[in-house]
Backbone bond lengths (Angstrom), bond angles and torsions (degrees), N, CA, C in turn:
res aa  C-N    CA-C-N  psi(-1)  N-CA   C-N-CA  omega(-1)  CA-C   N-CA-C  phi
1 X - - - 1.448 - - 1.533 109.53 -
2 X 0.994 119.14 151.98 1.224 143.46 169.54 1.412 142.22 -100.69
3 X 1.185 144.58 150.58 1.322 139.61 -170.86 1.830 113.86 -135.71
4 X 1.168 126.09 107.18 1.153 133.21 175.31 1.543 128.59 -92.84
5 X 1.439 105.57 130.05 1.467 106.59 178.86 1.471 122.42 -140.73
6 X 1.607 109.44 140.27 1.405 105.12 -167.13 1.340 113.74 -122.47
7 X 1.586 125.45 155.27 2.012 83.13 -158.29 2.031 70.13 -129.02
8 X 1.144 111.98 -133.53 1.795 129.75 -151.70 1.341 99.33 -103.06
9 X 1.666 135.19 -25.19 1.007 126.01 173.80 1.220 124.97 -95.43
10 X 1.566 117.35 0.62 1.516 114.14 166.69 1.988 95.45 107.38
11 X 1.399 90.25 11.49 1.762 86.68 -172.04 1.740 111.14 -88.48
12 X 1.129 130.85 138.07 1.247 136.95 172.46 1.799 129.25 -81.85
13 X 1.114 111.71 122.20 1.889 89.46 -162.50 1.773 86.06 -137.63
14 X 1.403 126.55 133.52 0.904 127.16 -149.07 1.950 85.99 -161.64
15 X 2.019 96.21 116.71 1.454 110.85 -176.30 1.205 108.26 -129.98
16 X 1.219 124.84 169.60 1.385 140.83 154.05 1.165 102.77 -46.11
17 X 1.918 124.26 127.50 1.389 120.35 131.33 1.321 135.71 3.25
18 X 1.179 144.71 108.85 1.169 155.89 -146.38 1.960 126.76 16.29
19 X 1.303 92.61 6.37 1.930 117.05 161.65 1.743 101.90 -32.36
20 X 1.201 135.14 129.10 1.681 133.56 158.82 1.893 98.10 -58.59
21 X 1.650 94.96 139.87 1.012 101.92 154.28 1.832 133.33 -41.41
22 X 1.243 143.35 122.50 1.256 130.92 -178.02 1.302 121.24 -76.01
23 X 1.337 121.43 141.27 1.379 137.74 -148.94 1.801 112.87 -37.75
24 X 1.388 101.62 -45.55 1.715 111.49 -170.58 1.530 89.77 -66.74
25 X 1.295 150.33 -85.51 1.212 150.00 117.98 1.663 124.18 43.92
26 X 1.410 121.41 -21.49 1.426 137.08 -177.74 1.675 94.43 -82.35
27 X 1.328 120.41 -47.51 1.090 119.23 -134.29 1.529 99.83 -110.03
28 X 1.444 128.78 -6.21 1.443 135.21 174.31 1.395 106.99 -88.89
29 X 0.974 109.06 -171.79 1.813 124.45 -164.84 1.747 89.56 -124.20
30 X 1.003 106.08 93.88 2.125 126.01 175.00 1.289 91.21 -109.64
31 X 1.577 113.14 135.15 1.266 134.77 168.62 1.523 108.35 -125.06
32 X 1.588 103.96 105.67 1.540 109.41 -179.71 1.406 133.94 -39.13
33 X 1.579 151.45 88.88 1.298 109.44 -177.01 1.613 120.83 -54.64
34 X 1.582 103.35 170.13 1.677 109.08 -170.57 1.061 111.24 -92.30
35 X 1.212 122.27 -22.56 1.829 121.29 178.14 1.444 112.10 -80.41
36 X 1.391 125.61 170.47 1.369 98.69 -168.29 1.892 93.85 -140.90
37 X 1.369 102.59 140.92 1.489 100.28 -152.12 1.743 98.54 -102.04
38 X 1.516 115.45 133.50 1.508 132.49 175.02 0.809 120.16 -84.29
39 X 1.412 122.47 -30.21 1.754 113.86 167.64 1.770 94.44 -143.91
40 X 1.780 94.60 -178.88 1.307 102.37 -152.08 1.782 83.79 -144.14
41 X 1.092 112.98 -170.62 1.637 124.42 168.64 1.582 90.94 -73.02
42 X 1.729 103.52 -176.03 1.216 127.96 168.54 2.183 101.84 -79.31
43 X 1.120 97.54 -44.58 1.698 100.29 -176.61 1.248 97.93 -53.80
44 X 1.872 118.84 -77.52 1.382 93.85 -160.89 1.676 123.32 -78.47
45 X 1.434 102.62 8.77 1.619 90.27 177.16 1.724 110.05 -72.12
46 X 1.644 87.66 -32.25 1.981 87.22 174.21 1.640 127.86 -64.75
47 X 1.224 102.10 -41.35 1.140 110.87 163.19 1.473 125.05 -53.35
48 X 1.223 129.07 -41.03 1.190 137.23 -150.70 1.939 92.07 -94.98
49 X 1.473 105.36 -45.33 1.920 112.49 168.46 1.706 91.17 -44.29
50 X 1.079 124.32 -79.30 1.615 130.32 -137.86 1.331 104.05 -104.87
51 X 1.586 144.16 12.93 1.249 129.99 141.35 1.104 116.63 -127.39
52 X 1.805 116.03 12.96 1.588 99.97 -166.65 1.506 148.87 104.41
53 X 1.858 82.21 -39.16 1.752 114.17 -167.95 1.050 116.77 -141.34
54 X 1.274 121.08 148.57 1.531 106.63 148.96 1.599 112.11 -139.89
55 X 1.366 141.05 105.76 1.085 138.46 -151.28 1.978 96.25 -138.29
56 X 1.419 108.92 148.86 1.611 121.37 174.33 1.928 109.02 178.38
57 X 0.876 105.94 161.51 1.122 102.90 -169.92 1.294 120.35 -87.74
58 X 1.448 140.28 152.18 1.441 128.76 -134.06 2.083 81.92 -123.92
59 X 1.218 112.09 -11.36 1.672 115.85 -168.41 1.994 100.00 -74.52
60 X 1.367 111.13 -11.51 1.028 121.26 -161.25 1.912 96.10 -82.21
61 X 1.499 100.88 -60.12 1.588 103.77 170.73 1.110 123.94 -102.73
62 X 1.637 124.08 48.78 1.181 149.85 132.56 1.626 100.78 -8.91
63 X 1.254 106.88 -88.25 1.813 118.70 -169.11 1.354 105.89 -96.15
64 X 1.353 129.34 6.38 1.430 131.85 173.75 1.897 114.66 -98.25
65 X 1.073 118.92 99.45 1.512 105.42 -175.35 1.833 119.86 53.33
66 X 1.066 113.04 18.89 1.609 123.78 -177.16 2.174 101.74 -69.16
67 X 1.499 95.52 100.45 1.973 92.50 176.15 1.276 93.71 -74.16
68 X 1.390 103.56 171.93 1.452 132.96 174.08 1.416 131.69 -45.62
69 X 1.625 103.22 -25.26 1.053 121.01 -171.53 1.575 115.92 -82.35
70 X 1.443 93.78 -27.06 1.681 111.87 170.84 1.449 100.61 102.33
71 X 1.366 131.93 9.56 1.346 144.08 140.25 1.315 130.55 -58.97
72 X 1.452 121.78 140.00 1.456 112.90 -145.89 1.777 88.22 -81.75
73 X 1.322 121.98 -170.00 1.503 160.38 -166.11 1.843 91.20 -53.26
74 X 1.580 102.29 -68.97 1.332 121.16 -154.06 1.501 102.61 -48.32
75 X 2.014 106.84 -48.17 1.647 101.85 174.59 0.897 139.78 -81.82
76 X 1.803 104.04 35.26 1.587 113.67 -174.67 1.727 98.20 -71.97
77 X 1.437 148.16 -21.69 1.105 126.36 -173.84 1.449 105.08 -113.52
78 X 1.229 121.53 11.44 1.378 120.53 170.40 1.615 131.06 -48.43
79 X 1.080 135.45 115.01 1.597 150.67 -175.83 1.444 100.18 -73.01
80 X 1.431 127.40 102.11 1.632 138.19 172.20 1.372 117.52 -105.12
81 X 1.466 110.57 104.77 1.496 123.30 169.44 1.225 120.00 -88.03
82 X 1.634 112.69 108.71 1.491 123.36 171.56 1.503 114.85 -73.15
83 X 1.479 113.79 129.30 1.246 125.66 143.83 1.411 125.90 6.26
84 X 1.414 129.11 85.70 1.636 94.52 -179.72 2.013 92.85 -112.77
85 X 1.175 116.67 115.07 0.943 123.69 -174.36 2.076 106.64 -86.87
């Protein structure tokens, strides 16, 4: 599982399940999404194994593959488990 966060500049930061935020990342204003995501692309799952992170800015694919959700291209096949409280 995964953990997604989007902060004021349109930036995307995307961690391991209960992973600490990474250091650059401590100090911005990240607002968690609430659903919680099961898979990811092949990029950021690699990324996320071998640095931790995977963060870029989402203003970039605005008009490039941009879903509905306002999630970039890559999480077009992403599996999202809601909350069932």
């Amino acid at each position: 599982m995964f953990e997604v966060y989007l902060n004021d500049r349109r930036d995307l930061l995307v961690i391991a399940k209960g992973s600490p935020l990474p250091l650059f990342a401590a100090t911005g204003k990240w607002r968690k999404r609430k659903k919680k995501v099961a898979r990811v692309s092949d990029e950021i799952g690699f990324a996320v194994r071998t640095q931790g992170y995977y963060v870029r800015k989402l203003s970039k694919h605005k008009n490039h593959g941009t879903v509905r959700s306002g999630l970039p291209h890559s999480f077009r096949h992403v599996q999202s488990l809601q909350h069932h409280h």
